[in-house]
C-alpha positions as CSV (number, residue, x, y, z in Angstrom):
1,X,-9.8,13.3,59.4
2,X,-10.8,10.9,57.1
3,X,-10.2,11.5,53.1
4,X,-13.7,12.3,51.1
5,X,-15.0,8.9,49.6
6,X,-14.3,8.9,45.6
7,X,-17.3,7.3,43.5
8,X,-16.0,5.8,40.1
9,X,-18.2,3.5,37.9
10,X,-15.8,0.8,37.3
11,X,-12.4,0.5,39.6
12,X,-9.8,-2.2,37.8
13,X,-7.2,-3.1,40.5
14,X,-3.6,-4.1,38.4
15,X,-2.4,-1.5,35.8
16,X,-0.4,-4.4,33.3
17,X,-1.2,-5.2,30.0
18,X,-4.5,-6.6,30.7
19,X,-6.0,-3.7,33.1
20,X,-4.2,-0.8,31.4
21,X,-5.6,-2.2,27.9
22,X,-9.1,-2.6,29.2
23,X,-9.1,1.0,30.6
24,X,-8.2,2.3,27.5
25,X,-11.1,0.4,25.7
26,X,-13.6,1.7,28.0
27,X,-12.2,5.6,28.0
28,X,-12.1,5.5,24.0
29,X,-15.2,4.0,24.0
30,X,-17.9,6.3,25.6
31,X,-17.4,9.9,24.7
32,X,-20.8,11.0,24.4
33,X,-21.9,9.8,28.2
34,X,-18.3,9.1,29.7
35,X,-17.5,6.4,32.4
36,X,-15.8,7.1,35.5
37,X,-12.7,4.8,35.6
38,X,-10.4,4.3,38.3
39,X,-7.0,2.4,38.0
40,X,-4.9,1.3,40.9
41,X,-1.1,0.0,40.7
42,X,1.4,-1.4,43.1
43,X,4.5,-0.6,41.7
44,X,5.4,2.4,40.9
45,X,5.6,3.4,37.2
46,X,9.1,3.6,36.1
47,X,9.4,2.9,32.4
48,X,13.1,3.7,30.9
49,X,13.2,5.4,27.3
50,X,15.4,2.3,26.0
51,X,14.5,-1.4,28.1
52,X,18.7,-2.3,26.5
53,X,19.3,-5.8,26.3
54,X,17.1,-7.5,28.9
55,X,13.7,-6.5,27.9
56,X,11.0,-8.5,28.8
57,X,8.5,-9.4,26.1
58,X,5.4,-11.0,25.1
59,X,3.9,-12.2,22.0
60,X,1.0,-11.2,20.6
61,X,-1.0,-13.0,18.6
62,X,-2.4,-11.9,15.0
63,X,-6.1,-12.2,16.5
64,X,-4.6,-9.6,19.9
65,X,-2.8,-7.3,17.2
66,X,-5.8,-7.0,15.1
67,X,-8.0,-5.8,18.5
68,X,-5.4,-3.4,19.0
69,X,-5.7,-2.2,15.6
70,X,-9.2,-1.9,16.3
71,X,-9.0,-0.2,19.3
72,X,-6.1,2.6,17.9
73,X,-3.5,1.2,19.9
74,X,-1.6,-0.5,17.6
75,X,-0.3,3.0,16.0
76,X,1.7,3.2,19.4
77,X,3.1,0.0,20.1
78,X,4.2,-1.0,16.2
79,X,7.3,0.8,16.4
80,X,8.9,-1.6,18.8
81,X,7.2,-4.5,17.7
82,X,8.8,-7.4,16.4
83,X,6.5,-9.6,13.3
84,X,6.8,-13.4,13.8
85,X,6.6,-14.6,9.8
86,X,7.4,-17.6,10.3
87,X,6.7,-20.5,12.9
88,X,9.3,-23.8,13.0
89,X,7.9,-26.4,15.7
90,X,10.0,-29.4,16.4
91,X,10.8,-32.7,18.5
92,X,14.7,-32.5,19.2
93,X,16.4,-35.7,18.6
94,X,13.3,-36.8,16.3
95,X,11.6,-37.0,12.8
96,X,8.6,-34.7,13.8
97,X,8.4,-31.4,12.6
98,X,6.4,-28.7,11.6
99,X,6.3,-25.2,10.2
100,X,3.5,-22.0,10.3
101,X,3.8,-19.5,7.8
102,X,1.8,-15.9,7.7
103,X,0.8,-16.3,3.7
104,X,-0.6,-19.7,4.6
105,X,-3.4,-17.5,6.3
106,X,-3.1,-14.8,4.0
107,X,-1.8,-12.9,7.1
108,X,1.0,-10.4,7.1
109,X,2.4,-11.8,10.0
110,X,1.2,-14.4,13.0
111,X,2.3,-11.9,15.7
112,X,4.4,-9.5,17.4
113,X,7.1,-9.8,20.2
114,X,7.0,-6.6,22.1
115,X,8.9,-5.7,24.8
116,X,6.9,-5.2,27.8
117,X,8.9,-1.4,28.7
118,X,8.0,-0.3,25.6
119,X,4.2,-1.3,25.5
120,X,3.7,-0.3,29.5
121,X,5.5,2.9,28.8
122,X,3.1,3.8,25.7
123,X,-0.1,2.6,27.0
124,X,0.1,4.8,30.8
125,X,1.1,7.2,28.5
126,X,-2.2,7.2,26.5
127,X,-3.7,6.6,29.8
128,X,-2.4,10.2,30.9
129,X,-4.2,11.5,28.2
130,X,-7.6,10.1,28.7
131,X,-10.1,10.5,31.4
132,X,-8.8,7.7,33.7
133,X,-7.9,8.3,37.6
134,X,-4.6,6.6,38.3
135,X,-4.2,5.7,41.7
136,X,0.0,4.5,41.9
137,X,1.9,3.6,43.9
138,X,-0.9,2.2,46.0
139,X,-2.5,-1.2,47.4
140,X,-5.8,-2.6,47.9
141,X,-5.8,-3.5,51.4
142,X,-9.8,-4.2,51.8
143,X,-13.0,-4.3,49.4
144,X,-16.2,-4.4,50.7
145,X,-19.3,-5.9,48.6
146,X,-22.3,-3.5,49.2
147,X,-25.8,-4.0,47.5
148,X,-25.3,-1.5,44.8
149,X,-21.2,-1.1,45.0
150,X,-17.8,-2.6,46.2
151,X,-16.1,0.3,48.9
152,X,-12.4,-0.4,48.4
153,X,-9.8,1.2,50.8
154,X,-6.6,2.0,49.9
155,X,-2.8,1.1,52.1
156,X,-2.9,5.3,52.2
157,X,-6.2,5.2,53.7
158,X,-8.0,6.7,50.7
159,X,-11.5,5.1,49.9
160,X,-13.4,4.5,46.1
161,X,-16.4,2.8,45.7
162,X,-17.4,1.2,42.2
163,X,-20.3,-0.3,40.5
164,X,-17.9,-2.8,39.2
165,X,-14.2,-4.5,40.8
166,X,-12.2,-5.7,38.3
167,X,-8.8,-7.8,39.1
168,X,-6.6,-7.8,36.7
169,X,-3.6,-8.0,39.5
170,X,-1.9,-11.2,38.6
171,X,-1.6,-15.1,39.9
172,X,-2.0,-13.9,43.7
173,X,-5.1,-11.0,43.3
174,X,-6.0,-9.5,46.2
175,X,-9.5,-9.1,44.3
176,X,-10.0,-12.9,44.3
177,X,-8.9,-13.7,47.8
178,X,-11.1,-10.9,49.5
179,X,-13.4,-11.5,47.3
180,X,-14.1,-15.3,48.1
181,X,-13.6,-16.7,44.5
182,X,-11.9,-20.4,44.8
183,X,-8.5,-21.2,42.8
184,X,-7.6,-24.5,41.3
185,X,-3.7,-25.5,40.7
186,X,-1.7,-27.7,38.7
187,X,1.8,-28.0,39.7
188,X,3.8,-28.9,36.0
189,X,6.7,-29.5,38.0
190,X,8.8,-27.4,35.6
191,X,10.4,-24.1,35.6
192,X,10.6,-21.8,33.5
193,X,14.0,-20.3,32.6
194,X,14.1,-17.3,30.6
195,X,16.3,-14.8,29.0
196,X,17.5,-12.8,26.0
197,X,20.2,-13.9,24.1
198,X,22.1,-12.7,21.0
199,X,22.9,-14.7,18.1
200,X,25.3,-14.6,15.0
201,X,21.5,-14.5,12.7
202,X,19.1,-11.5,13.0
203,X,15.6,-13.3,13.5
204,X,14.5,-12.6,10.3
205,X,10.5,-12.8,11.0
206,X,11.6,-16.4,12.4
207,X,10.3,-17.9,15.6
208,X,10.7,-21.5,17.3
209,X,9.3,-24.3,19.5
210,X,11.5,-26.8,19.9
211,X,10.7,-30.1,22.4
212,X,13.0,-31.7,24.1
213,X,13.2,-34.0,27.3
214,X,12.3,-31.3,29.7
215,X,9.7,-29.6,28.1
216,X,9.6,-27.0,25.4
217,X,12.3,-24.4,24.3
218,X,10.8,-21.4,22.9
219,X,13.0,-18.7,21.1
220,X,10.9,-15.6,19.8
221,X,12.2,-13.0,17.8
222,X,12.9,-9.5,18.8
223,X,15.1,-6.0,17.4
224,X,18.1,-6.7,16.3
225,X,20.4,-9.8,16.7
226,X,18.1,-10.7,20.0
227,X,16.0,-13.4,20.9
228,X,13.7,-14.6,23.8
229,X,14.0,-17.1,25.5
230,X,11.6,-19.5,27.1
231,X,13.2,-23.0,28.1
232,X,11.2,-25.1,30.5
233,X,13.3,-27.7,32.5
234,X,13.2,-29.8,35.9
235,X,13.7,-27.2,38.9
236,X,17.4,-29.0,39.3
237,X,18.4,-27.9,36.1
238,X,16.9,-24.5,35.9
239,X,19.2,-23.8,39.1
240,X,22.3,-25.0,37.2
241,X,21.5,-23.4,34.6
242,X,21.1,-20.4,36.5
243,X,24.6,-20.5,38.1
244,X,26.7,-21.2,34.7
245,X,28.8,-19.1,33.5
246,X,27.8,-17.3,30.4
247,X,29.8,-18.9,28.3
248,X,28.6,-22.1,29.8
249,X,25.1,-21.3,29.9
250,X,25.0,-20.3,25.7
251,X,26.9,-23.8,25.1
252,X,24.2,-25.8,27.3
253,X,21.4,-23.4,25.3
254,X,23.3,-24.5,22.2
255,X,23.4,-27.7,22.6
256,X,19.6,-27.8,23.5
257,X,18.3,-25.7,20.6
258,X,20.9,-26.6,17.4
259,X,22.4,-23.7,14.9
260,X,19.0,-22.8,13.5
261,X,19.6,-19.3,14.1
262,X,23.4,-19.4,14.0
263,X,25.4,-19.5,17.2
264,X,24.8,-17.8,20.2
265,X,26.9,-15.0,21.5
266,X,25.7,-12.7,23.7
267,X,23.4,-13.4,27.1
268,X,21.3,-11.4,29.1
269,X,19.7,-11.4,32.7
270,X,18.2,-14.7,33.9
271,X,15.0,-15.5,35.3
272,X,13.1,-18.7,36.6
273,X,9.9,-19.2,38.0
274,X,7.5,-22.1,38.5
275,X,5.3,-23.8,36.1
276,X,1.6,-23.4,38.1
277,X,-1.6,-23.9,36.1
278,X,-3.6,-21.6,38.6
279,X,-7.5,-20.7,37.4
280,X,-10.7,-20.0,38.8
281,X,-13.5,-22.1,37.6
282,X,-15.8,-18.8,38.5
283,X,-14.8,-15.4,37.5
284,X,-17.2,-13.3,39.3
285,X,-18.7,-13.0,42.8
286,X,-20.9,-9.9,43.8
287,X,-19.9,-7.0,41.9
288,X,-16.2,-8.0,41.3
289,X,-14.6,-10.0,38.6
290,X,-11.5,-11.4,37.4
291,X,-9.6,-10.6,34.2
292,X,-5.9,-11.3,32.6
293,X,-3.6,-13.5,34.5
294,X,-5.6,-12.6,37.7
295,X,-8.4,-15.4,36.4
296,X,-5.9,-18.0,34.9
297,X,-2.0,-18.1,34.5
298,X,-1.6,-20.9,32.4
299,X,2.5,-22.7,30.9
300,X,3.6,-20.7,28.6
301,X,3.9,-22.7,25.6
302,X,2.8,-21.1,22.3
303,X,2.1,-18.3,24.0
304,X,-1.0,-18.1,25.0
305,X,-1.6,-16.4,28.3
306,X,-1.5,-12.5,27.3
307,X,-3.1,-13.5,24.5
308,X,-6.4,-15.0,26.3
309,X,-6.2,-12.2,28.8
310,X,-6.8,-10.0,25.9
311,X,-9.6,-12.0,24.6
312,X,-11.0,-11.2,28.0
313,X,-10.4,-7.7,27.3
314,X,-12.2,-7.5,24.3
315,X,-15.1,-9.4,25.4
316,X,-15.6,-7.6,28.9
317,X,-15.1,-3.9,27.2
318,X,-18.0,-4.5,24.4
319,X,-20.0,-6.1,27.4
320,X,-20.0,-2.8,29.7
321,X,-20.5,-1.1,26.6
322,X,-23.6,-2.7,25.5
323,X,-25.4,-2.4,29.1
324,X,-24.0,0.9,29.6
325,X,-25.3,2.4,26.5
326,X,-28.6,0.7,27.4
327,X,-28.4,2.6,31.0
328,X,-28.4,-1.4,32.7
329,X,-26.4,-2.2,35.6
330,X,-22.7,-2.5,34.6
331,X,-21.9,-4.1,37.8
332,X,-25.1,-6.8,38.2
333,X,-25.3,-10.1,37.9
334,X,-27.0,-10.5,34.4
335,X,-23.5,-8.4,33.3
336,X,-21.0,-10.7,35.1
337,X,-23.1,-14.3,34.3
338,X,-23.1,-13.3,30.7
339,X,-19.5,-12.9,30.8
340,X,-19.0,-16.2,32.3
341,X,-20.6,-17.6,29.6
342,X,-19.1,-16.1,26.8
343,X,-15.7,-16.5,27.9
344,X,-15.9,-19.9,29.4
345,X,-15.0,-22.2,26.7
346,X,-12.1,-20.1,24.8
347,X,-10.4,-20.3,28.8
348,X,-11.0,-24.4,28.5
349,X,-10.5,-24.7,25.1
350,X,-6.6,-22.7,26.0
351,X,-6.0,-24.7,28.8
352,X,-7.0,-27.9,27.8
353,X,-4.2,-27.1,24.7
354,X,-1.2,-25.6,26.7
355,X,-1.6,-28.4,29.2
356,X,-1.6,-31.2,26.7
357,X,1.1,-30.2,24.8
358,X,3.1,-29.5,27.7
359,X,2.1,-33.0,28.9
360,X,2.6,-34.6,25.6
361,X,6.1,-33.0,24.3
362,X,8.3,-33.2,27.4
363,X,9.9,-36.8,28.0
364,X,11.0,-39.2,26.2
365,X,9.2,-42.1,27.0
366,X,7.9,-43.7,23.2
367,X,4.4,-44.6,24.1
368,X,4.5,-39.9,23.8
369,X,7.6,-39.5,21.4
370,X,5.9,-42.3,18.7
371,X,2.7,-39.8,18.9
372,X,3.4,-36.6,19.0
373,X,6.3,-37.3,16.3
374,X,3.1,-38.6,14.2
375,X,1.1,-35.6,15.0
376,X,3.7,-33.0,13.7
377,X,3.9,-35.0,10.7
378,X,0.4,-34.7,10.1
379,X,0.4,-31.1,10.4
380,X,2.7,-30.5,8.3
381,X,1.3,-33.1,5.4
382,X,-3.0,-31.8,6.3
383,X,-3.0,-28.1,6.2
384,X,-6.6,-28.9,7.6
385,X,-5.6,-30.4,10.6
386,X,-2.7,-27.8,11.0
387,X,-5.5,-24.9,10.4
388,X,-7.4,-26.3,14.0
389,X,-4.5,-25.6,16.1
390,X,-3.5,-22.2,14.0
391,X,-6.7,-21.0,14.6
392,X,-6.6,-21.4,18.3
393,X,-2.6,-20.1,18.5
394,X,-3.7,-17.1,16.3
395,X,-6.7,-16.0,18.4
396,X,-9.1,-15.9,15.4
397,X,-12.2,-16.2,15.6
C-alpha cells in the first residue's frame, strides 16, 4: 500500500548549516500563522558530546554572527565559538603585508571559528524543539514540478509535496540536477589540504593568511592550543603531504607558515579535496531553488563560502516572510525572481574576490608578486582602501 501523501509549505532538502539555519528562521519567525516545514537529511545525525581534536570548523564572519544574534541563535553556539581579534595577511618570502584588527571597526571581534559538531549538534537540537518535520536518514530520489507544488519522493517510498523546494544539499544537489538548473565550473587546479594542529602559542584572538607559491595558507583559531588549517597546494604535493609522517608533515607546515604562532606540535586527521568553483548562474526553476553551497561552492580563501550561504539565508527567510504574511504565493515566480535579484551581485561580487585573490597570490611569477606585494602595502598604509575589502570579508552591509 502506498504511504498517505504529506503536504508541507516549504520542503528544504540538506539539513547543514545552511538548511538547518534557514529552517530555524522560518519556524521562529511565524508564530501567529505557522508554516509547515519539512527537512530531509542523508546522513544520519550522529553528533558526539566532545568533536576531540579533529573537529571541523568554519568561520563566521561578524556580518553571519550578528544574523545569528538576531535570529536567537547565537545564545547556543557562543559557547564553543572561537573570536578572531585579529587578522595578519601576508606574501611568504616578501615585503607585503597586512593586518585587520576588530577596534579598527569598532567591532568586538571579526568572527568566530566554530566547530561544525558543536553548531550541527545545537542547531537539530533547537530544531527538535520547534515545529519542523525531520525526515533523516533519507534521500530524495525524484521531485516532480506540478502547477501549484513540487511532489518529492523519498528512497523509503514516502511522498511530500511543497509549495516551495529548497536545495541546500551541497556541490552535487539532487534539487539542481532533477530540477534542470545548469552548473558552471572552474577547475583552480589546487587542493585543499586541511587539518588541525597544535601549537606551543594559544591563538590568542589571532588568525592568518599567508601566500605562498602554491596558493594561500590559512590558520584560524580555535579552543585551546588548536588551530585550523587550510593550505592550498598543487594536487602532487597535497598527496605527499598527505602520506608524511607527523613529524614530517608539522616540519613541511613549519617551514611554509614561519613561528608566528610558535612551533607546531601536535597534528590531527588529514583531509584533501579539490579546488572547483562550481555555481549556477540561475537559482531557481519552477517552484525549486537553490541555497548554501548547493548554489555556489566557491575556494576557500578568506572564508567566504558559509558566510555567503548565510547571506542567502537571511535574504530568502525575510522574503517568504514578507509574501507569506501578505497571504502571496511563497513558491511563485515573482518570490523566486525577486530573490535572484537581490542576491545576485553579493554571489558575483564574492566570487569575483575569492577567485582573484586565489589567482593573484599563488605563484611567483613578478609581473603577480610586484602587485599584490604593492596592494598589501597599500592596505595597510589607506585604511580606506583596506575598509573595501573588510567590508566584503565581514559581511556588512
Amino acid at each position: 500500500m502506498d504511504k498517505p501523501l504529506q503536504a508541507f509549505d516549504i520542503v528544504i532538502v540538506g539539513a547543514g548549516m545552511a538548511g538547518a539555519s534557514l529552517a530555524l528562521a522560518l519556524s521562529q519567525s511565524q508564530q501567529d500563522k505557522p508554516l509547515k516545514i519539512a527537512l530531509i537529511e542523508a546522513a544520519p545525525l550522529n553528533f558526539g558530546q566532545h568533536p576531540g581534536f579533529d573537529g571541523r570548523a568554519i568561520a563566521l564572519s561578524a556580518g553571519s554572527e550578528q544574523w545569528l544574534r538576531e535570529q536567537d541563535l547565537w545564545a547556543a553556539l557562543a559557547p564553543y565559538a572561537c573570536a578572531i581579534e585579529h587578522i595578519h595577511v601576508s606574501d611568504r618570502g616578501h615585503c607585503g603585508w597586512t593586518k585587520l584588527d576588530a577596534d579598527e571597526y569598532h567591532l568586538s571581534a571579526l568572527g568566530q571559528v566554530i566547530e561544525l559538531e558543536h553548531a550541527g549538534r545545537e542547531f537539530h537540537r533547537l530544531l527538535a524543539e520547534r515545529s519542523v518535520r525531520l525526515f533523516c536518514p533519507s534521500k530524495l530520489v525524484k521531485l516532480e514540478q506540478q502547477q501549484q507544488q513540487v511532489r518529492i519522493t523519498l528512497d523509503d517510498q514516502q511522498s511530500l509535496t511543497a509549495r516551495l523546494l529548497i536545495g541546500a544539499d551541497g556541490a552535487d544537489s539532487q534539487v539542481a540536477l532533477q530540477g534542470g538548473l545548469q552548473q558552471q565550473q572552474h577547475d583552480f587546479a589546487k587542493y585543499a589540504v586541511i587539518a588541525n594542529v597544535e601549537a606551543e602559542q594559544a591563538p590568542a584572538g589571532r588568525a592568518f593568511e599567508r601566500f605562498t607559491i602554491d596558493g594561500p595558507l590559512a590558520l584560524l583559531p580555535m579552543n585551546g592550543h588548536r588551530w585550523s588549517v587550510v593550505w592550498s597546494v598543487s594536487a602532487a604535493e597535497a598527496q605527499r603531504l598527505q602520506n608524511l609522517a607527523e613529524a614530517d608533515f608539522l616540519a613541511a607546515l613549519q617551514r611554509a607558515f614561519g613561528y608566528r604562532a610558535g612551533r607546531f606540535i601536535g597534528l590531527g586527521k588529514r583531509y584533501a579535496y579539490p579546488l572547483v568553483l562550481r555555481y549556477y548562474p540561475r537559482l531557481f526553476n519552477h517552484r525549486l531553488l537553490l541555497l548554501g553551497n548547493a548554489a555556489h561552492s566557491l575556494h576557500p580563501i578568506a572564508g567566504q563560502g558559509f558566510n555567503l550561504g548565510l547571506r542567502d539565508v537571511a535574504c530568502l527567510a525575510t522574503l517568504i516572510e514578507q509574501h507569506w504574511q501578505q497571504g502571496k504565493d511563497i513558491g511563485g515566480h515573482a518570490l523566486l525572481d525577486a530573490y535572484q535579484q537581490s542576491r545576485q551581485a553579493d554571489i558575483e561580487r564574492t566570487i569575483l574576490m575569492t577567485s582573484s585573490l586565489a589567482s593573484l597570490f599563488a605563484g611567483d611569477d613578478k609581473s603577480m608578486v610586484i602587485p599584490r606585494n604593492l596592494g598589501l602595502m597599500a592596505m595597510r598604509l589607506l585604511p580606506d582602501l583596506k575598509a573595501v575589502l573588510a567590508k566584503q570579508s565581514l559581511g556588512l552591509f
